[in-house]
Structure formats: structure tokens, C-alpha cells
C-alpha positions as CSV (number, residue, x, y, z in Angstrom):
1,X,11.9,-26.7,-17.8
2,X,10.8,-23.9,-20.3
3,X,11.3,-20.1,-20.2
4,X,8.0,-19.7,-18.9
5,X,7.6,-21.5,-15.8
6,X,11.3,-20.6,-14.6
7,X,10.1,-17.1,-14.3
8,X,7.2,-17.9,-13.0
9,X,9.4,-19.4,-10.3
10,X,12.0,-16.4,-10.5
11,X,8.9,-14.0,-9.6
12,X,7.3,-16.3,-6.7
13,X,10.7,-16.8,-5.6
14,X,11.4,-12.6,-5.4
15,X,8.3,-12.3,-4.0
16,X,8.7,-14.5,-0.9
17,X,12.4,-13.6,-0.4
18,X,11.5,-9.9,-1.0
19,X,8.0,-9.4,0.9
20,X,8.5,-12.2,3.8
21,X,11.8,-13.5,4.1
22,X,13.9,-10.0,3.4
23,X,11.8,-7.6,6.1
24,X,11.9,-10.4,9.0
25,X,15.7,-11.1,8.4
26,X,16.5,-7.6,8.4
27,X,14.5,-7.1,11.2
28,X,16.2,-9.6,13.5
29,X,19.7,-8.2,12.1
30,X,18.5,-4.7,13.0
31,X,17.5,-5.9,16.4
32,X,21.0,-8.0,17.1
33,X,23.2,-4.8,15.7
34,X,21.3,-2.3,17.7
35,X,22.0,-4.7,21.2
36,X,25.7,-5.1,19.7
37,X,26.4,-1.5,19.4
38,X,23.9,0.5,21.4
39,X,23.5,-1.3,24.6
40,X,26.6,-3.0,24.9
41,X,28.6,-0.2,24.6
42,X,26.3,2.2,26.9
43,X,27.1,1.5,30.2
44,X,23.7,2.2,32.2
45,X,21.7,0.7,29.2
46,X,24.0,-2.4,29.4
47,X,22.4,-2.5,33.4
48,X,19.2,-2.3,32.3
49,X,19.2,-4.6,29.4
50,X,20.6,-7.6,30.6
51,X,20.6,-9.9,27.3
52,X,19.5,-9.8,23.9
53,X,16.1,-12.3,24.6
54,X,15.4,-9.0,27.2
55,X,16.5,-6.0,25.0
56,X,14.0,-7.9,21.7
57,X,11.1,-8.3,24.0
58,X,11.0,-4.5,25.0
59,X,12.0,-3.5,21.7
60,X,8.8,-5.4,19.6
61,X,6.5,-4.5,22.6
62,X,7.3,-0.6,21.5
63,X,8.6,-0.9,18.2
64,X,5.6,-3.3,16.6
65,X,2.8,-0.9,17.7
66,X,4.1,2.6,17.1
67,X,5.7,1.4,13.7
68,X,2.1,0.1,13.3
69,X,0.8,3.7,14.0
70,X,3.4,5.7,11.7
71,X,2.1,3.3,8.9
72,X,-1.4,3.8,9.3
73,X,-0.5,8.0,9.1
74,X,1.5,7.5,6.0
75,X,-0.9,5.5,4.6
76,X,-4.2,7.4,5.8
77,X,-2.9,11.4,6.1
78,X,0.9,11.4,4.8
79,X,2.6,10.6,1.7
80,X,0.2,7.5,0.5
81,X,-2.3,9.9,-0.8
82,X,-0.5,12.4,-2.3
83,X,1.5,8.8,-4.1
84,X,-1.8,8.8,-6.2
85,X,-2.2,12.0,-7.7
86,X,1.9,11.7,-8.7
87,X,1.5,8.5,-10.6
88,X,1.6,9.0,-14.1
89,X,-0.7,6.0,-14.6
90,X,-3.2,7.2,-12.3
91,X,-3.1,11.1,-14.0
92,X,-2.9,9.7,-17.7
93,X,-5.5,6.6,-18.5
94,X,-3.7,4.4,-20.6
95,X,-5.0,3.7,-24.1
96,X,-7.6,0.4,-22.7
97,X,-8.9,2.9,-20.4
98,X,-9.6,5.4,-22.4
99,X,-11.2,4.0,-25.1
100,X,-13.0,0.4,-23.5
101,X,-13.2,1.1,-19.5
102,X,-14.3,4.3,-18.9
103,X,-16.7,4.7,-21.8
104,X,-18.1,1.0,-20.5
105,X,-18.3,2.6,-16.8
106,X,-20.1,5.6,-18.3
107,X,-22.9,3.8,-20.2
108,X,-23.6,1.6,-16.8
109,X,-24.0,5.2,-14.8
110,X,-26.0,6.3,-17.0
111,X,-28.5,3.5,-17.3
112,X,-28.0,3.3,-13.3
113,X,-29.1,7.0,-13.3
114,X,-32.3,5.7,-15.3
115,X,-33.7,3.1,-13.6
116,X,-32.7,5.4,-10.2
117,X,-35.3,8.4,-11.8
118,X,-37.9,5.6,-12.6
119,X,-37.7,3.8,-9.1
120,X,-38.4,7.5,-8.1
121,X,-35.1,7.5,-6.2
122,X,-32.4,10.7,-6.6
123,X,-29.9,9.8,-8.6
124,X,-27.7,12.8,-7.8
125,X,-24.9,10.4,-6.2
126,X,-24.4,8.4,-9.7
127,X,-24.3,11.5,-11.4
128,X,-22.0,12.9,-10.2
129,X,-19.5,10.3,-10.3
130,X,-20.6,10.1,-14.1
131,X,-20.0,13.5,-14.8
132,X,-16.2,13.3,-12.4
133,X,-15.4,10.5,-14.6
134,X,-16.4,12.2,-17.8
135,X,-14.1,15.6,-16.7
136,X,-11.6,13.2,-16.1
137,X,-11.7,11.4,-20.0
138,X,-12.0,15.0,-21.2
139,X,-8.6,15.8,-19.7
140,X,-6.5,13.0,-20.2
């Protein structure tokens, strides 16, 4: 087998273990050491959860939809967005970028912003993406 295709397998093999296998083993460990610890050793929570099969069913019924909800915060309102503007890759256009992308995306705009004004339509919209996206080369 050459160097090539074992780390291709070495990546599809981290991503599986990592992104599927990983979060649902540690999620049933997490569940089993919670009902080992917590509810075991509390006496009226041992009356109320009378197995494991009981305590996981209550548990995913709450835990699935407000862990669902927290994400969707972080990801809408919370740290998500302010992940962007702290990225370095995101604040600093890499070379590609610079000099091929953005100068690409600028000459569609701008032709965009042409056949807008001869259609007779306002191409205010266009523009000022253009003109975001040349402050932004300026900067960087």
C-alpha cells in the first residue's frame, strides 16, 4: 500500500472515530457514570429512577433538545460569530486571495453592476458589496 492512500485511510479513519464514533461513545459513558454515581448513590433519586434503561430515557428526552437549543445560541448569538472575526485566516486573506479571488470577484460585481444600470434596475445592493470587498483588500 503506498504513503498516499494509508493516509487517506488514517484521515477517514479519524474522521469517523472522531466525528461519529467518539461523541456517541462518550455519550453513553457519560450517561452510565452519571446513573453509577449520581443516582445510585442519592437515595430519593435512586426511588425515582429505577434503572439505567429509565434514567437514559428521561435523560435524552431533556438532554437532546435543550443541548439542541444551547447549540443553536452558540452558533446563532454566542461565541460562533465572534469565532469569525478572531480567525487569522478570515482577518488576513491569504496570498490566492488576495491576488486571484478577490480581484476575480470584483471584476464580476462590477460588470453585474453594469448590466444591473442597463436593465434599468438599482444596482446599489452589488455595490456595495463591491466596494465592502474592496475596503477589505485595501486593509489586508
Amino acid at each position: 500500500m503506498d504513503r498516499k492512500r494509508l493516509f487517506r485511510l488514517i484521515v477517514y479513519f479519524r474522521r469517523g472515530h472522531g466525528t461519529w464514533f467518539a461523541m456517541w461513545m462518550s455519550f453513553l459513558n457519560f450517561i452510565v457514570i452519571q446513573y453509577r454515581l449520581l443516582i445510585e448513590n442519592v437515595w430519593f433519586l435512586r426511588n425515582f429512577f429505577t434503572s439505567l434503561s429509565m434514567f437514559a430515557a428521561l435523560f435524552l428526552i431533556i438532554y437532546i433538545p435543550v443541548a439542541t437549543l444551547v447549540g443553536w445560541l452558540d452558533y446563532k448569538k454566542m461565541t460562533k460569530p465572534r469565532e469569525r472575526e478572531a480567525d487569522y485566516y478570515f482577518t488576513h486573506p491569504t496570498f490566492k486571495e488576495r491576488e486571484l479571488t478577490f480581484p476575480a470577484w470584483i471584476t464580476v460585481l462590477k460588470t453585474l453592476e453594469r448590466l444591473m444600470e442597463k436593465q434599468g434596475m438599482d444596482p446599489a445592493e452589488i455595490r456595495s458589496v463591491r466596494e465592502r470587498l474592496e475596503r477589505f483588500l485595501r486593509r489586508a
